[in-house]
N, C-alpha and C positions, 0 to 999 in steps of 0.2 A: 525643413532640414537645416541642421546648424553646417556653418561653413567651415571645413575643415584647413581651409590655407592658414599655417602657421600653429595650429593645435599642438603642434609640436611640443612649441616653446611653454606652452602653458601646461604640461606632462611633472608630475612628481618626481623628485630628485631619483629613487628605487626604478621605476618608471625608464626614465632615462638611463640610468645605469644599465638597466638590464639589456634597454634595446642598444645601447652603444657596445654592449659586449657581445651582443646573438649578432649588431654587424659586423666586427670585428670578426669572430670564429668563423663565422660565414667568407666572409673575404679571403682569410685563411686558405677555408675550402675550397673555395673556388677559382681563388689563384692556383692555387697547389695544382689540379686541375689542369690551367693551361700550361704549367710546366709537365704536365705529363703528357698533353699533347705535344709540346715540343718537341720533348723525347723519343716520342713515337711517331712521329708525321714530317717533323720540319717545317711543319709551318708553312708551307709551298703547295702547289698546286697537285704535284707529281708525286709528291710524299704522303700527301691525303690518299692521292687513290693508289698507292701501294698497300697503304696499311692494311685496307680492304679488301682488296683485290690480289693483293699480293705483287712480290717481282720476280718469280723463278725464273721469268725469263731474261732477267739482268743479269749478266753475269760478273757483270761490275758492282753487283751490290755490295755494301760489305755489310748486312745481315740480311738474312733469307727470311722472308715473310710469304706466309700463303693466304690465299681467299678465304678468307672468315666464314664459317659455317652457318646454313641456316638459324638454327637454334643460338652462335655465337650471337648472331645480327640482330634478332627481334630481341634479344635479352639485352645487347647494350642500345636499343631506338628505346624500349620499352622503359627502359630502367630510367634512362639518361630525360626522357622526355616528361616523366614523371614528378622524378623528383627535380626536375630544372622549373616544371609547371607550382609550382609550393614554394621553389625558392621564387622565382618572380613575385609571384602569389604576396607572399609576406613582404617583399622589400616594396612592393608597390603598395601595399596596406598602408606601410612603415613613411613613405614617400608622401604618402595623401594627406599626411598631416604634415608636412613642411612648406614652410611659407616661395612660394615658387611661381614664375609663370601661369599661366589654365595651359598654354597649350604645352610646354615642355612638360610639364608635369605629367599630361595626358598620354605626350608622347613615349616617359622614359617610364610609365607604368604597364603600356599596351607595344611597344615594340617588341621587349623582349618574347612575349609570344608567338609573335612572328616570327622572330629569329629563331626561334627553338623548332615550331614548325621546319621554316625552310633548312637550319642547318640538317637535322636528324630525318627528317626528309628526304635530303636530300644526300645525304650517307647512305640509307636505303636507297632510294635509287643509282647514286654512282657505283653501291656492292653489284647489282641486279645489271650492271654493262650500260650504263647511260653516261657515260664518263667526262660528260662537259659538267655537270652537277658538282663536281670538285668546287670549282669557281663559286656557285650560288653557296655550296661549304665554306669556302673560304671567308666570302663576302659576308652571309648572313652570321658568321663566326666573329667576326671582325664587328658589327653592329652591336650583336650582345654584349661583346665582352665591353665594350662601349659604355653602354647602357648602364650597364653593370657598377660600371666604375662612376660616371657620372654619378649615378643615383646613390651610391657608400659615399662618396665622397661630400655630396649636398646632407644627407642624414646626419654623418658624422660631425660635420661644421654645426649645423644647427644643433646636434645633441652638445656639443661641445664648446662652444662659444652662446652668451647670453646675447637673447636680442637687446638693441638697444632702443629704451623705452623714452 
């Protein structure tokens, strides 16, 4: 089996273009993303599990949210775990070929699995009244988006700068 660390660099100029642009639009999306959790959650512990669960009984809220419905819940674990499972998928593809560590590489290819598990996970379980799972939200949220970023950021450097030979 040929060795993929830095196959990258050795990628046809078309090649390159295309994956620096599918990371780009990606990034896009997936920042876009966490500005829309921002919007909806705050980012805080207490904010996650309103979204879900709702805060009728704040009365200090200043927007009124209710408990998200069965069929609401499995459609965004089902949706979100999906296609979050594809995007990993391809930037870890994307990753296997840049010149990196074994074990960070290994690591920022296989973590976001996990995170996607335990966040969406654990969304379904804090909806279902397990309400410390907020935190394992928060935490394994905070990993991915991590990951995430790390791993566009090493792509794009290597898509973008020549190695020096």
């Amino acid at each position: 089996m040929q060795n993929l660390n830095g196959l990258l660099y050795t990628f046809p100029r078309e090649i390159k273009l295309l994956l620096t642009a599918f990371v780009i639009v990606l990034s896009v999306g997936f920042f876009t993303g966490l500005l829309f959790v921002n919007n909806t959650s705050s980012v805080n512990p207490n904010g996650i599990q309103e979204q879900y669960l709702g805060n009728e009984d704040n009365e200090e809220a200043v927007e009124m949210k209710f408990k998200k419905t069965d069929k609401h819940m499995l459609n965004i674990v089902h949706s979100h775990i999906l296609s979050m499972a594809l995007i990993f998928f391809l930037m870890g593809l994307i990753l296997s070929t840049t010149q990196l560590n074994y074990k960070l590489k290994v690591f920022l290819m296989v973590e976001p699995f996990l995170s996607v598990i335990l966040t969406f996970g654990g969304v379904y379980f804090l909806w279902k009244g397990i309400t410390w799972m907020k935190y394992v939200v928060m935490v394994s949220g905070a990993f991915m988006t991590i990951s995430y970023s790390l791993s566009a950021f090493i792509i794009l450097k290597q898509l973008l700068i020549s190695k020096n030979k």
